[in-house]
TIDOPA-42501 format. One line per field, with one value per residue (C-alpha): residue number from 0; residue in one letter; x, y, z. Coordinates in Angstrom, 2 decimals, decimal comma, padded with zeros to 5 digits. Example, Ala and Ser with C-alpha at 12.3 -4.5 7.8 and 13.67 -1.06 7.14 Angstrom:
BEGIN
k: (0_1) $
r: (a_s) $
X: (012,30_013,67) $
Y: (-004,50_-001,06) $
Z: (007,80_007,14) $
REM end
This chain:
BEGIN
k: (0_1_2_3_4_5_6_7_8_9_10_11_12_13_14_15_16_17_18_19_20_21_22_23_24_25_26_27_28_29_30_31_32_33_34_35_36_37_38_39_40_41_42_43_44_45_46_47_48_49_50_51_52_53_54_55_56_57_58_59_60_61_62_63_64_65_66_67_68_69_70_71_72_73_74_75_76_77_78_79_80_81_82_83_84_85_86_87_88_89_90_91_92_93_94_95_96_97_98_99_100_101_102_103_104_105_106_107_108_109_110_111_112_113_114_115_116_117_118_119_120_121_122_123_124_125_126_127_128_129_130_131_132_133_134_135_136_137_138_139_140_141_142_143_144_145_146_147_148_149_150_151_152_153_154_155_156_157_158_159_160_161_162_163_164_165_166_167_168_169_170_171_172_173_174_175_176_177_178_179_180_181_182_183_184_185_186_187_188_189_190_191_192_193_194_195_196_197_198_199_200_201_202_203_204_205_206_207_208_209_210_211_212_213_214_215_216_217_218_219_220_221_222_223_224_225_226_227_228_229_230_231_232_233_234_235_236_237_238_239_240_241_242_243_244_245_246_247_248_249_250_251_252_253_254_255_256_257_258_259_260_261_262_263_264_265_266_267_268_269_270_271_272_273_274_275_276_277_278_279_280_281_282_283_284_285_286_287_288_289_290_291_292_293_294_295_296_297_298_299_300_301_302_303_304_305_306_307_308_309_310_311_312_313_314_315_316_317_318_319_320_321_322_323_324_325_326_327_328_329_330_331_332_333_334_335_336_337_338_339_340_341_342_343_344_345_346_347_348_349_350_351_352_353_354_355_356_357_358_359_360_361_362_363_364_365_366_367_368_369_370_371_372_373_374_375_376_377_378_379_380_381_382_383_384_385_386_387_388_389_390_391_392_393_394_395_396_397_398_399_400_401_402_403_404_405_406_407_408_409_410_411_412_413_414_415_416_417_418_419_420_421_422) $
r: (x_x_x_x_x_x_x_x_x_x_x_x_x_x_x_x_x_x_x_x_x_x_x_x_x_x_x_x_x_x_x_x_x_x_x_x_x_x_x_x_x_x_x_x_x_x_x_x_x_x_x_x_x_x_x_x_x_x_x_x_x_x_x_x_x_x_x_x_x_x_x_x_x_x_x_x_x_x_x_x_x_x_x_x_x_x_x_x_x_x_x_x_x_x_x_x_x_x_x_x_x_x_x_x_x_x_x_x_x_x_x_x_x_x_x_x_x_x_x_x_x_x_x_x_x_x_x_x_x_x_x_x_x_x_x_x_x_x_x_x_x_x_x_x_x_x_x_x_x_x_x_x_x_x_x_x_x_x_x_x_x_x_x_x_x_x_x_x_x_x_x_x_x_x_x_x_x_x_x_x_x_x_x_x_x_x_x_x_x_x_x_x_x_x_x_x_x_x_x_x_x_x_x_x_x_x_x_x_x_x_x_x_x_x_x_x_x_x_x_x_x_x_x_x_x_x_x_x_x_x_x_x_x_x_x_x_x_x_x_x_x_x_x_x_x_x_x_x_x_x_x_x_x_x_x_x_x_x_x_x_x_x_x_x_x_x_x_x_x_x_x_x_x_x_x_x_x_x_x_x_x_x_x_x_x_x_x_x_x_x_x_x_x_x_x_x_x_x_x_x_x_x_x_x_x_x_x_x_x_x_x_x_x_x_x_x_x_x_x_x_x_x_x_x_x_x_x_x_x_x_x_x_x_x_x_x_x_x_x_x_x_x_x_x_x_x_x_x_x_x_x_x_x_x_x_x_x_x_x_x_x_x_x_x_x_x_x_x_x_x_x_x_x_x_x_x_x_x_x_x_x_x_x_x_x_x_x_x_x_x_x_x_x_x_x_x_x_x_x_x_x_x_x_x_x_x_x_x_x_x_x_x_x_x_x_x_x_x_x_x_x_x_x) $
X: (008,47_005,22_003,43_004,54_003,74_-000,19_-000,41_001,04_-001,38_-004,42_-003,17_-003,36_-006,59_-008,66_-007,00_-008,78_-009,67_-009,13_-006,96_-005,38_-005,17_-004,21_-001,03_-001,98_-004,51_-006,53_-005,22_-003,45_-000,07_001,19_-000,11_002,47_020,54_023,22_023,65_026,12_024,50_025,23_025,70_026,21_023,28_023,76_020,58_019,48_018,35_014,11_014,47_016,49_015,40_012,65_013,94_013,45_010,99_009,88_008,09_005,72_004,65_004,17_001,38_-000,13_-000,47_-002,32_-005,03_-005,43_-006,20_-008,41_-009,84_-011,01_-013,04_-012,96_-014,11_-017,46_-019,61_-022,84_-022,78_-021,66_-019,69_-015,58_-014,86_-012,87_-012,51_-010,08_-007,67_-007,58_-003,98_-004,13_-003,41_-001,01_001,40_004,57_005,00_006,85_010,48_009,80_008,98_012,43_014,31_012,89_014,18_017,77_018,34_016,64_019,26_022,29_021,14_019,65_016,23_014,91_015,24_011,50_010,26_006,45_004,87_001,30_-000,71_-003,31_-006,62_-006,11_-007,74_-007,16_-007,17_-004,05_-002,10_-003,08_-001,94_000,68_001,19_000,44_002,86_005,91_004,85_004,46_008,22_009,89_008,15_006,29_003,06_001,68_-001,11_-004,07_-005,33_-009,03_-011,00_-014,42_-015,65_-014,53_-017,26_-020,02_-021,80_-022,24_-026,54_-025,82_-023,13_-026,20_-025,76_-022,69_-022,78_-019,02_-018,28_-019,18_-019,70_-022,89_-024,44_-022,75_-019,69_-016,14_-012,99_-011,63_-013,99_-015,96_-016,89_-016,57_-016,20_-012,80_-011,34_-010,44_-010,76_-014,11_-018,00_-018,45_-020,49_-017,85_-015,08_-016,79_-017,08_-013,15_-012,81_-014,14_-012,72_-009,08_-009,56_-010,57_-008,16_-005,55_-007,07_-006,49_-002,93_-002,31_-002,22_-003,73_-006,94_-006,90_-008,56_-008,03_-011,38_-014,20_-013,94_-010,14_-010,99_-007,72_-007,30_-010,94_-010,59_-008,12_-011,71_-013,14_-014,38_-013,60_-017,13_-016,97_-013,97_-015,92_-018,95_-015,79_-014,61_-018,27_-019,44_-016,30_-016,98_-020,53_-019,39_-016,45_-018,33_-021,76_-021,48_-024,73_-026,95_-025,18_-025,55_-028,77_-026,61_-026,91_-023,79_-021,02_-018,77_-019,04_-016,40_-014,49_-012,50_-014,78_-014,76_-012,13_-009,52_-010,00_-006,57_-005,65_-005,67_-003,80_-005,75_-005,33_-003,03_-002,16_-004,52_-006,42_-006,03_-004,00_-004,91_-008,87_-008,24_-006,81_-009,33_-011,60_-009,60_-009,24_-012,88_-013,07_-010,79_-008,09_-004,42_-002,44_-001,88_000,22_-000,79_001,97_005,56_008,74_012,49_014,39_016,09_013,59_011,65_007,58_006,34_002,62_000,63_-002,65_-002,43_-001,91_001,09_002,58_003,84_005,17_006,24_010,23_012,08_014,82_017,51_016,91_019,48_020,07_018,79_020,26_016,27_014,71_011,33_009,20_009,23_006,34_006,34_004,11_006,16_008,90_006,57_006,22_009,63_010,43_008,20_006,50_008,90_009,05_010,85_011,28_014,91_013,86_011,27_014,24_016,35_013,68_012,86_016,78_017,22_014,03_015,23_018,44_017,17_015,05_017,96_019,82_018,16_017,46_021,39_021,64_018,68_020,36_023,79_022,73_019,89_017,34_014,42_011,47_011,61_008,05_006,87_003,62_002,56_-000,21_-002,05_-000,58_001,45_003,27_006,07_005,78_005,78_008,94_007,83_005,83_009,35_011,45_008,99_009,21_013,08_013,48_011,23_013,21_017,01_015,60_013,44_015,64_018,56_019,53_017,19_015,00_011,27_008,87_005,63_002,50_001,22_-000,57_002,42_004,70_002,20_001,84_005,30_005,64_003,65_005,19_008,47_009,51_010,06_013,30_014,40_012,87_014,57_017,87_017,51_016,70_019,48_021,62_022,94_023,46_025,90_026,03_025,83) $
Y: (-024,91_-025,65_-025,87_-022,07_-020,97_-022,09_-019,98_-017,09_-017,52_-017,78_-014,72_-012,64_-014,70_-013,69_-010,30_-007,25_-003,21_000,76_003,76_005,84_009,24_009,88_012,09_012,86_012,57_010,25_008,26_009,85_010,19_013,76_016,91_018,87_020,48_017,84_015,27_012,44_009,06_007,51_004,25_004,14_002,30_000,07_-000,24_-003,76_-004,98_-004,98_-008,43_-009,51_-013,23_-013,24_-014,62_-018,02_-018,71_-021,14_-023,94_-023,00_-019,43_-021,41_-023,91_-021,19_-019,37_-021,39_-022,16_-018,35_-017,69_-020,33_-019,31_-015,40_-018,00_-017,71_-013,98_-014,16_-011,82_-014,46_-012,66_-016,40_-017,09_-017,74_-021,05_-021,81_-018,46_-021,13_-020,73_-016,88_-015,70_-013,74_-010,12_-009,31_-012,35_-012,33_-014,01_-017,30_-015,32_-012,63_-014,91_-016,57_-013,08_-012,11_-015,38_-015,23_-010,81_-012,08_-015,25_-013,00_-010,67_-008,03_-006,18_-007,13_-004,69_-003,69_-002,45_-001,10_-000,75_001,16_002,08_004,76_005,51_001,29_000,84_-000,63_-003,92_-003,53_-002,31_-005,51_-007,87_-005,93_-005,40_-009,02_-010,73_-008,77_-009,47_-013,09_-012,64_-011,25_-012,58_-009,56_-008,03_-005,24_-002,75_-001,31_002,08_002,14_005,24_004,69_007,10_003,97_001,71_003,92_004,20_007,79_007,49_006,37_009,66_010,49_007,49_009,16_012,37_013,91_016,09_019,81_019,22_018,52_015,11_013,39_015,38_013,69_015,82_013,13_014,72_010,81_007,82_003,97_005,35_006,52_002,87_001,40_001,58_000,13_001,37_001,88_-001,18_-003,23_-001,73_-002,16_-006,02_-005,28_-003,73_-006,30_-009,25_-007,64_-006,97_-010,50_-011,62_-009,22_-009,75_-013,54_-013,41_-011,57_-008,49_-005,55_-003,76_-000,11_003,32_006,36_007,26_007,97_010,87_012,35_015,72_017,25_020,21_020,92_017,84_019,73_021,24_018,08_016,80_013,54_012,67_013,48_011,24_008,27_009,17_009,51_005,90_003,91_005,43_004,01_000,35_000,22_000,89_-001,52_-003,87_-003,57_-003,06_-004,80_-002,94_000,59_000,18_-001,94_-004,45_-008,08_-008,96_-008,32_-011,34_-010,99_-009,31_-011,98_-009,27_-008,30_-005,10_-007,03_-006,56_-002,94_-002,46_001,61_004,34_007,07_010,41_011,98_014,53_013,07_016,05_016,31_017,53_014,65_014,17_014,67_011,93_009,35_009,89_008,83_006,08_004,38_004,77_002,63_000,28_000,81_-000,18_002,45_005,71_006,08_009,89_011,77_012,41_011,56_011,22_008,79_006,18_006,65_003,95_003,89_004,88_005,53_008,13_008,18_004,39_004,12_003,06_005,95_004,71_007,91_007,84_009,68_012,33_011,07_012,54_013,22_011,91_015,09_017,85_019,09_018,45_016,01_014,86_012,56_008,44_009,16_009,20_011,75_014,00_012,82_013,84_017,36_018,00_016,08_018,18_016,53_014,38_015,85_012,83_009,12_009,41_012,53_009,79_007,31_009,45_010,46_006,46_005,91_009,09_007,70_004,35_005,52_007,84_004,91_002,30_005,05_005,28_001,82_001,12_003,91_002,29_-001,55_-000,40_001,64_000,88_-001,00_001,64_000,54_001,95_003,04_004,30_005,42_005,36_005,48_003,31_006,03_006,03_009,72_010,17_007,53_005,06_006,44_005,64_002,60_000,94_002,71_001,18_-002,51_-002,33_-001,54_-004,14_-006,77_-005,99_-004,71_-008,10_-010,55_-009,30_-011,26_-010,05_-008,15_-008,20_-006,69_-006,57_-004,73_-002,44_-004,29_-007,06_-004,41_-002,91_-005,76_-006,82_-003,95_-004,98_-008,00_-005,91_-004,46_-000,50_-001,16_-003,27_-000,70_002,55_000,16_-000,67_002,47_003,93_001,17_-001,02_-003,98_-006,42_-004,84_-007,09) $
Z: (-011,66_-013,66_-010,59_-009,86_-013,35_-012,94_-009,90_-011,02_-014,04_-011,28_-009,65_-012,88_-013,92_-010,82_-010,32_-011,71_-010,01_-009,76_-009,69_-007,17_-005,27_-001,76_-001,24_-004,84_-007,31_-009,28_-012,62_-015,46_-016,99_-016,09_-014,39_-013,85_-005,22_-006,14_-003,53_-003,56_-003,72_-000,37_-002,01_-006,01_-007,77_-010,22_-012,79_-013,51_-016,16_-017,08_-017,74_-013,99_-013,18_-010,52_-007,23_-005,84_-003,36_-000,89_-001,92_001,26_-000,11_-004,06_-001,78_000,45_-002,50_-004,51_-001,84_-001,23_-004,53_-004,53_-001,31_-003,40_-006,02_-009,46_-009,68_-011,22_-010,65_-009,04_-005,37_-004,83_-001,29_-001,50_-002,03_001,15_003,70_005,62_003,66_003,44_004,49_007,82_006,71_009,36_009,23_006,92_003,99_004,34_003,06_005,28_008,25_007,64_007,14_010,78_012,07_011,11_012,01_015,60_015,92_014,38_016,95_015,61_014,27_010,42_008,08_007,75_004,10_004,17_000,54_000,40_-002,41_-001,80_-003,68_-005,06_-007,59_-011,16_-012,08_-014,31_-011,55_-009,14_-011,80_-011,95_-008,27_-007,12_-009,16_-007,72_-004,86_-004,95_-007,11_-003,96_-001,02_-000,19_001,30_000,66_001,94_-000,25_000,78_-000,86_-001,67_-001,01_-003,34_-006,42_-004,59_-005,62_-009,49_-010,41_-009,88_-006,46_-005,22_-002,95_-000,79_000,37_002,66_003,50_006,13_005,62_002,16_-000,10_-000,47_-002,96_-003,10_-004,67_-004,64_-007,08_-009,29_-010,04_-008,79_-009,67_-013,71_-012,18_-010,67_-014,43_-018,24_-018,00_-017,23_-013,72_-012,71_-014,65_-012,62_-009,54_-010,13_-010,43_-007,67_-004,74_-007,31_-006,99_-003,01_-002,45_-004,41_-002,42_000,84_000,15_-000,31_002,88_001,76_003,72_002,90_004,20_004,19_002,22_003,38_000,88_-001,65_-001,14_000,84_001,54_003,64_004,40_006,58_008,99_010,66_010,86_014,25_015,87_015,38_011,74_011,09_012,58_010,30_007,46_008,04_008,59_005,17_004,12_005,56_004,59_000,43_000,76_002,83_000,96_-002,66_-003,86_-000,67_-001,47_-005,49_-005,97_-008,22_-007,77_-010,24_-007,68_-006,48_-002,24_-000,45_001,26_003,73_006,51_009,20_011,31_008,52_008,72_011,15_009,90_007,48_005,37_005,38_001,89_001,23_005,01_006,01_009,18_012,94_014,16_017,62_016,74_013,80_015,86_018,49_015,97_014,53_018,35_018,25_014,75_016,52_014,07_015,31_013,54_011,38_008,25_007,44_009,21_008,21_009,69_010,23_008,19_010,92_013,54_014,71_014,83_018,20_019,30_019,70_021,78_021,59_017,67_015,67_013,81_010,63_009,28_005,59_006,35_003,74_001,93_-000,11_-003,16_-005,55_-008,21_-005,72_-002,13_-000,81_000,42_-000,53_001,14_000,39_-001,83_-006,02_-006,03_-004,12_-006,65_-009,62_-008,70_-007,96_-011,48_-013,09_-016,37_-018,29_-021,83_-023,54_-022,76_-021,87_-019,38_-018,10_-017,78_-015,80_-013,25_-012,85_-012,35_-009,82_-008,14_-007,69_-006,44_-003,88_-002,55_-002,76_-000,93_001,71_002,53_002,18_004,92_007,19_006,83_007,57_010,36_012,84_010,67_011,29_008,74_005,63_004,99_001,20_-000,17_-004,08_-006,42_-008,88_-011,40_-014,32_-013,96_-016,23_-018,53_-015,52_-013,96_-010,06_-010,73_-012,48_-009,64_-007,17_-008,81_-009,17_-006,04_-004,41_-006,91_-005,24_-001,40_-000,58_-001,52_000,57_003,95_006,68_004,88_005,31_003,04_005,05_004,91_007,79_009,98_009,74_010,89_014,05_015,20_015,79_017,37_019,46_020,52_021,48_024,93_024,71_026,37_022,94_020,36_022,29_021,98_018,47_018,26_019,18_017,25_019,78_018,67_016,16_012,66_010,00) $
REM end
């Protein structure tokens, strides 16, 4: 138990980066129909015991963060890149959660947690730990645009647009509470820290251009993505500063993408994104309880609509969707019920999924605190009861792809459909 303590102390020691915008918009608090729950709620408490884990994910663990180095900013090398968790394997309670739905003869329930624009090192302290708590992995869509200091916007040149151009409004002075170099020293300190964990490190492309980017050309999108590489791969060339720790993740951990606004001309983007050599897309929307298939040789990873508990919509698996049919919440109570109506509409739907055919249950959110938290909290509670159940796996992206992968279309088109032993 002490041992566990000192790395989760490590984890929030060497974690630290910025803020978010991809289906939505950068940091801030606020901008600004009855259906049944399908399976009543209950609301746990803040303080709910974290779950146990293996004493294999407490060791592997500990080397990975060791593995990201101490997260000072010398340009110095990681301390041991062999002990860097592969991205796309499960965690240790995940791996085990697979095991027993495949002997009991049936599919994992799959849970897929994204974060788009990522960025803030409050939010990967935050965001690490409840991972590590419940076994899970997650996947980090970047925006560029929080790689590069405000003196340096000309080193970028978007599509159709001016030199320099960010639709977020800002650059690196946008990814935390602190001056923009200090934020970028966040930044690659909280990816490698991430990326050594086994979580996923993915694109939101550079500056968040939303519906513009429906004109863009497949050559475009591949000009898009390298700009992106080259400011998350090259902080110290791109920004002439020598104080930034080295990025331990590398091109090859590049594996897909969410488009912001999940914007562009779909079969032009994944032209591109074959081209990039990415593996999959996560910028389209889908059906709840329909498995991933592929299009033009790329994983679609569509984030589904859901019910909506306290509305006869839907809205998509998304808190920013949730936030502006919410509306702003006016009072701390109001802010309360939209986390609890949130929570339930994800719990919901993931009841439906693991009592019916186990499609994954794919989510996007923000590094944003909207409502007084309300989607953030809804997020983590949800996490806390979902991963711990019996064959449930809460993997990242690239974890999910490429199992995938390694089934028959015969078996997906039957689990599919449902065929097999119910739990």
């Amino acid at each position: 138990m002490r041992r566990r303590r000192i790395v989760l102390l490590l984890v929030l020691a060497t974690a630290l980066v910025v803020v978010g915008g991809a289906m939505a918009w950068p940091r801030g608090e606020d901008p600004t129909s009855s259906q049944v729950a399908l399976v009543p709620a209950k609301v746990k408490a803040k303080d709910k015991a974290k779950a146990q884990q293996p004493a294999e994910q407490a060791q592997t663990t500990a080397a990975a963060v060791a593995a990201a180095g101490d997260g000072a900013a010398d340009g110095g090398d990681p301390a041991d890149p062999s002990q860097i968790l592969p991205d796309w394997e499960p965690s240790p309670q995940a791996k085990a959660a697979i095991a027993t739905a495949l002997a009991n003869g049936r599919p994992p329930q799959f849970i897929v947690t994204s974060f788009d624009g990522a960025a803030d090192y409050r939010m990967y302290q935050r965001w690490l730990k409840v991972a590590d708590d419940v076994g899970a992995r997650f996947t980090f869509f970047v925006s560029g645009i929080y790689m590069l200091l405000p003196e340096k916007k000309d080193a970028y040149q978007p599509p159709q647009e001016p030199r320099g151009f960010s639709n977020l409004g800002g650059y690196a002075e946008l990814a935390g509470p602190k001056s923009a170099a200090e934020n970028l020293v966040d930044n690659v300190t909280d990816f490698n820290t991430a990326r050594a964990l086994g979580h996923e490190i993915g694109s939101h492309y550079v500056s968040h251009i939303c519906e513009q980017s429906d004109a863009w050309s497949s050559a475009e999108w591949v000009s898009e993505q390298t700009q992106w590489e080259q400011f998350m791969l090259d902080p110290v060339g791109v920004n002439g500063l020598s104080k930034i720790p080295t990025p331990i993740y590398t091109k090859q951990d590049f594996h897909g993408g969410r488009t912001p606004c999940l914007s562009g001309d779909k079969p032009v983007l994944y032209t591109a994104m074959k081209q990039v050599g990415f593996e999959y897309d996560s910028s389209q929307t889908g059906i709840l309880g329909a498995w991933p298939t592929k299009q033009q040789g790329l994983w679609n990873l569509a984030l589904p609509s859901i019910k909506r508990v306290g509305s006869k919509y839907d809205t998509l698996a998304m808190d920013y969707n949730f936030y502006v049919n919410h509306g702003s919440a006016e009072t701390q109570a109001q802010a309360d019920e939209f986390e609890q109506t949130t929570y339930q509409s994800y719990m919901n739907a993931i009841n439906l999924l693991y009592r019916g055919n186990r499609a994954p249950f794919i989510t996007g959110s923000h590094f944003a605190n909207w409502n007084k938290g309300a989607y953030m909290n809804a997020l983590e509670r949800t996490l806390r009861d979902a991963c711990t159940r019996p064959e449930t796996a809460c993997v990242n992206s690239i974890t999910l792809a490429r199992w995938l992968d390694e089934q028959s279309p015969a078996q997906l088109e039957k689990w599919n459909a449902g065929n097999f032993k119910q739990s």
